[in-house]
C-alpha positions as CSV (number, residue, x, y, z in Angstrom):
1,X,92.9,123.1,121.8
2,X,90.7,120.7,124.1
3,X,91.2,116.5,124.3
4,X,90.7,114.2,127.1
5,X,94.0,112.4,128.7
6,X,93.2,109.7,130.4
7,X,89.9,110.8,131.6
8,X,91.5,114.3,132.7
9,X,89.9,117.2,130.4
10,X,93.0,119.1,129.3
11,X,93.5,122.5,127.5
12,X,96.7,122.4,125.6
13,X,97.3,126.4,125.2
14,X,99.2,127.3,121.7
15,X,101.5,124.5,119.9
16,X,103.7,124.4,117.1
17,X,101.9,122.6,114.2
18,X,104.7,119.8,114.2
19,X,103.9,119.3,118.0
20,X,103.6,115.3,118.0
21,X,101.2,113.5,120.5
22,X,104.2,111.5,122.2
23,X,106.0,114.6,123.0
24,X,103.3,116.7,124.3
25,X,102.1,113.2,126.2
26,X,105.8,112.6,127.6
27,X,107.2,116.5,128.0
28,X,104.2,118.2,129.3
29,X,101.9,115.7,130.6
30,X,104.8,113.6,132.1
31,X,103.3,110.4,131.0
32,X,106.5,108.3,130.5
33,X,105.2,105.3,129.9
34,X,104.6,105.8,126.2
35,X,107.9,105.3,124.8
36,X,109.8,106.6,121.9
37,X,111.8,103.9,119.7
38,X,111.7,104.8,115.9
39,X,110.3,108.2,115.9
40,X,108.8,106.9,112.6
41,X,105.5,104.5,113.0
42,X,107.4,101.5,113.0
43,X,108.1,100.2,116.5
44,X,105.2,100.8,118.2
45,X,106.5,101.4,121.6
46,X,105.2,104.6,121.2
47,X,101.7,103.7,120.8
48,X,98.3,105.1,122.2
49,X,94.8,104.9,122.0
50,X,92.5,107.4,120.7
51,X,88.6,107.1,121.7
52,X,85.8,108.5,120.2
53,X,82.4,108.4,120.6
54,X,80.2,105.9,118.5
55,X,76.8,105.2,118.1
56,X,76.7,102.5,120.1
57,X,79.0,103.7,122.6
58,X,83.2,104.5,122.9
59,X,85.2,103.3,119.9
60,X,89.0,103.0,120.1
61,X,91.8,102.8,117.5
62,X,95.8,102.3,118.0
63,X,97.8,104.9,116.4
64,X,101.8,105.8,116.7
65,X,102.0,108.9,118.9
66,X,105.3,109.5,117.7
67,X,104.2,111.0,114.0
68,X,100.5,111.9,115.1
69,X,100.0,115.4,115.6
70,X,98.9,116.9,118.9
71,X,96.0,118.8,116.4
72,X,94.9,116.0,115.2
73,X,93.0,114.6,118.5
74,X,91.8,118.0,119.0
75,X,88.0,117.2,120.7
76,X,89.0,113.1,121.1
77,X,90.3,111.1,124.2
78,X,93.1,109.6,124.2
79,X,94.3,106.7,126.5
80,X,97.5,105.8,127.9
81,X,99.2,102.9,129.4
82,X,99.0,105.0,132.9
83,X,95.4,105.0,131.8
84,X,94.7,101.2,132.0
85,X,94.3,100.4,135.6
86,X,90.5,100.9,137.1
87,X,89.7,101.3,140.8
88,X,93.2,100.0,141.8
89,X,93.0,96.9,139.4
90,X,95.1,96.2,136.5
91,X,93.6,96.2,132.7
92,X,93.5,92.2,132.3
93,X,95.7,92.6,129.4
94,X,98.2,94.1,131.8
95,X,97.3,91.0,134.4
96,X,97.8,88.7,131.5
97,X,101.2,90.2,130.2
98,X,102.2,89.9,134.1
99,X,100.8,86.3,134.6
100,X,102.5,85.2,131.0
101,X,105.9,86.5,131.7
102,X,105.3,88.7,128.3
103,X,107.9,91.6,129.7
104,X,111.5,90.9,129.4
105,X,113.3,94.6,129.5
106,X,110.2,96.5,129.2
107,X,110.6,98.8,127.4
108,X,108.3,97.9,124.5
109,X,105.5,96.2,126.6
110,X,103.7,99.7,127.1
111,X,103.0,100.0,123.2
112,X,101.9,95.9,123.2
113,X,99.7,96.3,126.3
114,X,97.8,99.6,124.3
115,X,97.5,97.0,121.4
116,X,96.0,94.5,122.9
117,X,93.8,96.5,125.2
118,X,92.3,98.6,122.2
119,X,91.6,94.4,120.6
120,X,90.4,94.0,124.2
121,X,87.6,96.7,123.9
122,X,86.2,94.5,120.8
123,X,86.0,91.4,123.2
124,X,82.4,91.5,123.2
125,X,82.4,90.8,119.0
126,X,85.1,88.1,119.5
127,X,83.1,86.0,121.7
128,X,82.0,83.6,118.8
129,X,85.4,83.4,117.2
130,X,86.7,80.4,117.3
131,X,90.8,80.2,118.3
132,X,92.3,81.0,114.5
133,X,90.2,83.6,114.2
134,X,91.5,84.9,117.8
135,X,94.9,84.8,116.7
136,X,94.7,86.4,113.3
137,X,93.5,88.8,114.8
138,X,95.7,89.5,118.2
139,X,98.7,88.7,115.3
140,X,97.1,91.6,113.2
141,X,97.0,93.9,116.4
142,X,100.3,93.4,117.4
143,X,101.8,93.5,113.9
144,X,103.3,97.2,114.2
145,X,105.0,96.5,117.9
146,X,108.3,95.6,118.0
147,X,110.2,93.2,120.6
148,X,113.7,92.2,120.6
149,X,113.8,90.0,123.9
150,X,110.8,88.6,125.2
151,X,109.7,87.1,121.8
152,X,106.1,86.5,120.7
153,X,105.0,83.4,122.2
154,X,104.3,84.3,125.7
155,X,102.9,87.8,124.2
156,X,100.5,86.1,122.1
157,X,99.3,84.2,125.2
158,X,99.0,86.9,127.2
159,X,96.6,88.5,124.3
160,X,94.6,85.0,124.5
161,X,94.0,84.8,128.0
162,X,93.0,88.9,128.1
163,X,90.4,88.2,126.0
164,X,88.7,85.9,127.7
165,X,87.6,88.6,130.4
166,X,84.9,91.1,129.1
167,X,86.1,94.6,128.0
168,X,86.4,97.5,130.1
169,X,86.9,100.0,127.4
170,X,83.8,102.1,129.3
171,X,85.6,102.2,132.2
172,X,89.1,104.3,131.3
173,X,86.7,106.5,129.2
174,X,85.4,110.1,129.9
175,X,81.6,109.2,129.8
176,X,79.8,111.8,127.9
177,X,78.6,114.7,129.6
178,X,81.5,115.0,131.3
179,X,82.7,117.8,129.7
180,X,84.5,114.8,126.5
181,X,84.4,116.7,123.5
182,X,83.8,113.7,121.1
183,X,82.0,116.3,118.9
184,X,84.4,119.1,119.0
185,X,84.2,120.7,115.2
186,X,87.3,123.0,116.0
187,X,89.0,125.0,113.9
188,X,93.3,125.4,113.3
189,X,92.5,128.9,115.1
190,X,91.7,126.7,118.0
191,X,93.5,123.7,117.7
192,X,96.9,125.7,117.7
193,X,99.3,128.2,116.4
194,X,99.2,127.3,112.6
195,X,97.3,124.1,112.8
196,X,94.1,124.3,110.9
197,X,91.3,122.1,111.1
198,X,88.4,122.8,108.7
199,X,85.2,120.6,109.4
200,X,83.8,121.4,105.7
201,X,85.4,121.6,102.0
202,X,84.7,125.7,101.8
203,X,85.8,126.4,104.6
204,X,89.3,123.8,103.7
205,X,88.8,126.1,100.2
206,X,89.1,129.7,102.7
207,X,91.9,127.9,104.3
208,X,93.5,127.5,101.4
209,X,92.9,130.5,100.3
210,X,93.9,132.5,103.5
211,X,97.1,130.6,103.7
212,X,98.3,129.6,100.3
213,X,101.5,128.0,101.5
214,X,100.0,125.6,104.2
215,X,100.7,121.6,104.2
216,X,98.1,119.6,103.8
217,X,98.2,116.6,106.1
218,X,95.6,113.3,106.8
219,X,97.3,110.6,108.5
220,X,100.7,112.0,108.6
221,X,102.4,108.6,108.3
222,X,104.9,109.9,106.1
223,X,104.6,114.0,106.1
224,X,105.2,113.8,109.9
225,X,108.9,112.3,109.5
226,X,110.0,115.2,108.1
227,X,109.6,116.7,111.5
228,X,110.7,113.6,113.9
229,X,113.4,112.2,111.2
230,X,114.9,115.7,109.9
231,X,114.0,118.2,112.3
232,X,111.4,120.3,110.1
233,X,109.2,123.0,111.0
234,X,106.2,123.6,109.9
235,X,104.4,127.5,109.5
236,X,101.0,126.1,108.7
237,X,99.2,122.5,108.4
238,X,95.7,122.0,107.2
239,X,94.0,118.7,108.5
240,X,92.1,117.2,106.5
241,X,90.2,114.3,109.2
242,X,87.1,116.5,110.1
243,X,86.1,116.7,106.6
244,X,83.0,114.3,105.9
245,X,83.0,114.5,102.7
246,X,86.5,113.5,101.8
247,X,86.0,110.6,104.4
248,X,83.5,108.8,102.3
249,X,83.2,105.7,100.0
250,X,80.4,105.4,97.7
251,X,79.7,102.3,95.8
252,X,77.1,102.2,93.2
253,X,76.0,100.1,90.7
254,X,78.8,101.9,88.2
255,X,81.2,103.6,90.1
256,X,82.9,103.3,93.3
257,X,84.4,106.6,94.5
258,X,86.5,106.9,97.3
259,X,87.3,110.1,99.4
260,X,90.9,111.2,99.7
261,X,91.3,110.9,103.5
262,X,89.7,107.2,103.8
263,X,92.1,105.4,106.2
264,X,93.2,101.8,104.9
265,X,91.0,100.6,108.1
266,X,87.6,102.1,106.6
267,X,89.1,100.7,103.1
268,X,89.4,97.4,104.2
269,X,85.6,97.3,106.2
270,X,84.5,99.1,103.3
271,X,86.0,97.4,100.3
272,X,88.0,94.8,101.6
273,X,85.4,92.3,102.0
274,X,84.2,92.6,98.7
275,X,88.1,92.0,97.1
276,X,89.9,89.5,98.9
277,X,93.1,90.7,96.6
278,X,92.4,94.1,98.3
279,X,92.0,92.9,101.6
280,X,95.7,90.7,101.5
281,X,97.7,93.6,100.3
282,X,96.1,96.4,102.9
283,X,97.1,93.6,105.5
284,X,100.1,94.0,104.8
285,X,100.1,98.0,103.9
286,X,102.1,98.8,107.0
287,X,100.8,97.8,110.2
288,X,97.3,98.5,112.4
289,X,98.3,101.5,113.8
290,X,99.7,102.9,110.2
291,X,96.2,101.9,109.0
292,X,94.3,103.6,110.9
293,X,95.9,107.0,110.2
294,X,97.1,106.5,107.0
295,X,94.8,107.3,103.8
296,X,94.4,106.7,100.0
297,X,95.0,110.4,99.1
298,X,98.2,110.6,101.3
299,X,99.5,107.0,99.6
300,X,98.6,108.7,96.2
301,X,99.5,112.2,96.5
302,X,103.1,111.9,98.4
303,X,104.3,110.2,94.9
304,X,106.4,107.7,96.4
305,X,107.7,105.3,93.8
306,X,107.1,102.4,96.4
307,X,103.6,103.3,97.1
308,X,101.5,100.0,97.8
309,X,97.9,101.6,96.6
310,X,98.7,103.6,93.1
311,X,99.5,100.1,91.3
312,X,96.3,99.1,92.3
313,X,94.8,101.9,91.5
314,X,96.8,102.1,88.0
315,X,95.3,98.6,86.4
316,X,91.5,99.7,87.5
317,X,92.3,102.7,85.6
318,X,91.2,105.1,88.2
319,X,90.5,109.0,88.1
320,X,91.3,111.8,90.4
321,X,88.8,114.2,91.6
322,X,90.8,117.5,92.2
323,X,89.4,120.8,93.5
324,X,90.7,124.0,93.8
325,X,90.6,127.0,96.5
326,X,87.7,128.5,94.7
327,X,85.7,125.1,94.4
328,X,86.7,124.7,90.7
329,X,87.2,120.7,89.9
330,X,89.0,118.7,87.2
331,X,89.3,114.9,86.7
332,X,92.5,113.7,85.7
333,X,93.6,110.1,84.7
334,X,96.0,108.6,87.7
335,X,97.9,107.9,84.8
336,X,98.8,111.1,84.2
337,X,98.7,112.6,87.7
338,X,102.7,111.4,88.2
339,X,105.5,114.3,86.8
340,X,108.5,112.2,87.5
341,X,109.8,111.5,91.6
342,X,107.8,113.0,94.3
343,X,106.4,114.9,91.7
344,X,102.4,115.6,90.6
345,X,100.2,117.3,88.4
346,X,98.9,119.4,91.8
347,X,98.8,123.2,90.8
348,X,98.6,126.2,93.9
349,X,95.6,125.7,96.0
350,X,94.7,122.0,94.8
351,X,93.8,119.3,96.9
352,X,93.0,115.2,96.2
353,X,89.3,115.2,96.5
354,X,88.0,111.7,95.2
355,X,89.9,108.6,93.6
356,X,87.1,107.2,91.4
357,X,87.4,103.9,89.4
358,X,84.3,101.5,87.3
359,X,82.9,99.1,89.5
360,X,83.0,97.0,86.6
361,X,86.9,97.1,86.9
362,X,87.1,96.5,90.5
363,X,85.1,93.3,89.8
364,X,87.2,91.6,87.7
365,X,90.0,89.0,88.1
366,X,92.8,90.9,89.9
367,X,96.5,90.0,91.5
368,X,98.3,92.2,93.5
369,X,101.8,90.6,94.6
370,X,104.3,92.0,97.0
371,X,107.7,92.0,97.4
372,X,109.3,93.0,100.7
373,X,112.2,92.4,103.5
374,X,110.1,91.5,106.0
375,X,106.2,90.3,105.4
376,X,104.7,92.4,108.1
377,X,105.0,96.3,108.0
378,X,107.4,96.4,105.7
379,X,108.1,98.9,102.4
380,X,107.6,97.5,99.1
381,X,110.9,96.0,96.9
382,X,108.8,95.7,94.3
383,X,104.7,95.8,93.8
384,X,102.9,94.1,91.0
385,X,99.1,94.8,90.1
386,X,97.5,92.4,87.1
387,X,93.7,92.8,85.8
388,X,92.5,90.5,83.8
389,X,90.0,92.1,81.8
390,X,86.4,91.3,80.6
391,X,87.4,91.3,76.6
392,X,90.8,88.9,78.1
393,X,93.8,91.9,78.0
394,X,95.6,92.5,81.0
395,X,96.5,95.6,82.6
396,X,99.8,95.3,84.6
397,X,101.6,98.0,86.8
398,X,104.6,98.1,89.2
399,X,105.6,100.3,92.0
400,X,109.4,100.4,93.4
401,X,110.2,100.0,89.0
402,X,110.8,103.4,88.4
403,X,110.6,106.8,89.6
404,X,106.6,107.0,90.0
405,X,104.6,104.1,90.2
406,X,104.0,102.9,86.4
407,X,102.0,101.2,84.0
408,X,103.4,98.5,81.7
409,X,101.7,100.0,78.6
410,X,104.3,98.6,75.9
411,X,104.6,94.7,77.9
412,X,100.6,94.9,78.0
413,X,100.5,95.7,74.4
414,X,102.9,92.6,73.5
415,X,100.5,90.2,75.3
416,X,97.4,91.3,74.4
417,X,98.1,91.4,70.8
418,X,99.1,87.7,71.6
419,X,98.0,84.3,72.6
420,X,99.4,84.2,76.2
421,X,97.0,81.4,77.0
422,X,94.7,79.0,75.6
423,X,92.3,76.9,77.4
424,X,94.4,77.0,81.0
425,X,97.6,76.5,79.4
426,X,100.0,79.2,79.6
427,X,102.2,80.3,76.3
428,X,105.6,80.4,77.7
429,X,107.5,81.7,74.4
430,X,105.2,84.8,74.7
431,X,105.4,85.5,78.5
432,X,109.5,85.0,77.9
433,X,108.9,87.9,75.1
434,X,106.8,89.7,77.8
435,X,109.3,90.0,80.4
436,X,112.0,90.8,77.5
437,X,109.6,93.9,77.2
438,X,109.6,94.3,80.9
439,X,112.8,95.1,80.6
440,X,113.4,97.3,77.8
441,X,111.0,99.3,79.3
442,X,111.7,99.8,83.4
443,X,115.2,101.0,84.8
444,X,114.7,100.1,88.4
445,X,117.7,101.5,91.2
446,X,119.4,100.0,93.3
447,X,118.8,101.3,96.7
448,X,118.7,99.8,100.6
449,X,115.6,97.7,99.5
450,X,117.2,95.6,96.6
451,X,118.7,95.8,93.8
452,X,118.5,97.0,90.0
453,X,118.7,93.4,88.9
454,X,116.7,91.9,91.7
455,X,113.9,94.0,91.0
456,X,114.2,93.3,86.9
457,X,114.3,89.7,87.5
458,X,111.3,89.9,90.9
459,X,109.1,92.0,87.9
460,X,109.4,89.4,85.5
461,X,108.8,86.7,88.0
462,X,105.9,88.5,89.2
463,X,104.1,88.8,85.7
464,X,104.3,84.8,85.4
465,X,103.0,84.3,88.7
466,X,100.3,86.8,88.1
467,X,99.3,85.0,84.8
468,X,99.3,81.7,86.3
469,X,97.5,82.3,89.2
470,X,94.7,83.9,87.2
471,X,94.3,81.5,84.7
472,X,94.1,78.5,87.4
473,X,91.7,80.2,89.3
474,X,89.7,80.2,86.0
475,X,90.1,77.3,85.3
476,X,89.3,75.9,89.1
477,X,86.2,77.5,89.4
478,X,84.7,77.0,85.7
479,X,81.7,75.5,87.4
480,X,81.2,78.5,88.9
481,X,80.9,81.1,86.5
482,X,81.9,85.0,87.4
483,X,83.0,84.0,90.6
484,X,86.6,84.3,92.0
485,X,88.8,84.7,94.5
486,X,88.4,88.4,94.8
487,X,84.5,88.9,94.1
């Protein structure tokens, strides 16, 4: 397998298909400087930057080297902190961490100084933003990077003043025709002993075919603990990230249909901005670098009870696209796609194509609510999804409720069968009744997260809030008619 280190052209020679980034960075490039913390995506000391060619020039993204497969930055660059410095000078996010005192022990500055200096590279764009802006976003980068000394402040500071120089992302890059392959279309048989990379759905279909036992893996965010967290091997991945056509959202005047390995980044520049609902919960669907390798399919298809996307997913009443090793495809209702606990409708040789939902549906008043320990990258206690349909029902879901992700069939009956509101005033007997239902019909566990009766009470609490806020937003905005919040 072929990438760029740090501007050095490198040939990696066979690798076990569990081979992580950090280790091969750390153990056989000896670049130290990229720590490992967690060894599970939520630290961020451990974090990189992967380049690849755009249009209009180099494009970075932060991702956690720690549970991102060597294989799958076959044919990218990827940037370290030892990479930073140009001609003898520092990065100026380096020169600004130094100059704001934002280094206490050190040992997590590396994965904030990649942070920054991949937010750095977009300094050009940020020019115009005015201060709030600036922070929201610096906050956003840094939102996956841990410190337990320094504290923020003088990290935050240090991203403000960096930005205020222009960006040098050009200048710790491989420039093209340098023997970068930002086009590399490599296959597993290349990329390492095991690891397969099909650039097309037939040949993903042969792979399948060929090696009927193989993992599938996208982002990796949660397949790849099973090697850094319990010590798994793997015989055979397939990556899915070189496959156009399962990297694609389409929006049309009907449907919106999105492909199974569609990070939560491309989500939120594709979608986000046209659901502000959307857009809130992806900002907090673990952090930047968790977003940029994690996708929709892998949210949907691990079948994770906590899952942040299928509750969503669940009151827009969305479909599943599956196809098969011979290129045979059946829809299925996500609503039927869950078995029970990590379990799924997914036969031999079947893979998440497309998630496909009505535009209508997407359009309409929505409120997605989450419960969690900490605000930031943090796992779901509880997840609530309401839809206020076009004829007045509601479609409610929870995640963390039961042992899939779940719709609330027999509560949404109750209230839509009933008067739950009349001209912005909500019917409090029936919403009482409604979260009576709630319970009859969830039997959340207790677990490290919260509670059996926290999460019974949070649901309940959740549907009220839900209700509320939809009606007022009605109600505030009756001058204005079809528009809300989310449009």
């Amino acid at each position: 397998m072929r990438l760029v280190v740090n501007k050095v052209s490198v040939e990696t020679g066979p690798q076990a298909p569990e081979m992580t980034l950090l280790r091969f960075l750390r153990e056989q490039r000896r670049l130290t400087g990229t720590k490992e913390g967690c060894a599970s995506g939520d630290c961020g000391a451990c974090t990189v930057m992967v380049v690849e060619q755009g249009p209009d020039g180099p494009i970075s993204r932060t991702v956690n080297s720690c549970i991102c497969p060597l294989g799958s930055v076959a044919g990218q660059e990827v940037v370290t902190v030892e990479g930073l410095a140009s001609d003898g000078e520092l990065h100026p996010v380096q020169e600004a961490m130094v100059n704001c005192h934002g280094s206490q022990c050190g040992f997590c500055t590396p994965g904030f100084v990649m942070s920054l200096a991949s937010l750095h590279s977009e300094q050009a764009a940020l020019l115009e933003a005015d201060d709030g802006e600036r922070r929201h976003r610096i906050l956003d980068a840094i939102s996956g990077n841990l410190c337990r000394c320094t504290g923020y402040r003088p990290i935050v500071e240090a991203g403000f003043q960096a930005l205020k120089k222009p960006a040098q992302l050009a200048n710790i890059v491989q420039e093209q025709g340098e023997g970068a392959p930002f086009a590399s279309n490599e296959t597993a048989s290349e990329a390492g002993n095991g690891y397969y990379r099909p650039a097309t759905e037939e040949a993903l279909q042969q792979c399948l075919r060929d090696q009927p036992t193989a993992r599938l893996i996208a982002g990796g965010t949660d397949l790849m603990l099973e090697a850094t967290q319990l010590y798994r091997t793997f015989d055979v991945l397939i990556d899915l990230n070189a496959i156009g056509s399962l990297k694609q959202v389409s929006v049309t005047s009907e449907h919106i249909a999105v492909g199974a390995a569609v990070t939560y980044t491309e989500l939120e520049r594709t979608l986000g901005a046209r659901c502000s609902e959307l857009m809130q919960m992806l900002n907090r669907l673990g952090s930047r670098q968790i977003r940029n390798r994690g996708t929709v399919g892998g949210n949907i298809g691990n079948a994770s009870p906590i899952a942040d996307m299928p509750p969503y997913l669940l009151v827009l009443e969305a479909e599943l696209i599956i196809r098969n090793s011979r290129g045979k495809e059946r829809r299925e209702r996500l609503i039927d796609f869950y078995r029970g606990y990590k379990q799924t409708t997914l036969g031999a040789g079947e893979y998440l194509a497309e998630v496909v939902f009505d535009r209508a549906a997407f359009e309409e008043p929505l409120k997605l609510i989450k419960l969690s320990k900490r605000y930031e990258d943090d796992i779901s206690a509880v997840m609530g999804a309401f839809r206020w349909r076009a004829d007045g029902s509601l479609a409610i879901a929870y995640g963390g409720m039961a042992a899939t992700p779940k719709r609330a069939l027999e509560t949404e009956a109750l209230l839509n069968r009933s008067i739950w509101q009349r001209e912005g005033e909500l019917d409090q007997v029936v919403l009482d009744l409604a979260c009576e239902q709630l319970a009859r019909e969830f039997t959340p566990m207790t677990d490290v997260r919260a509670s059996a009766d926290y999460r019974m009470a949070m649901a309940g609490t959740l549907l009220r809030k839900a209700c509320r806020a939809l009606v007022a937003e009605r109600v505030g905005k009756a001058t204005e008619p079809g528009v809300f919040s989310h449009a």
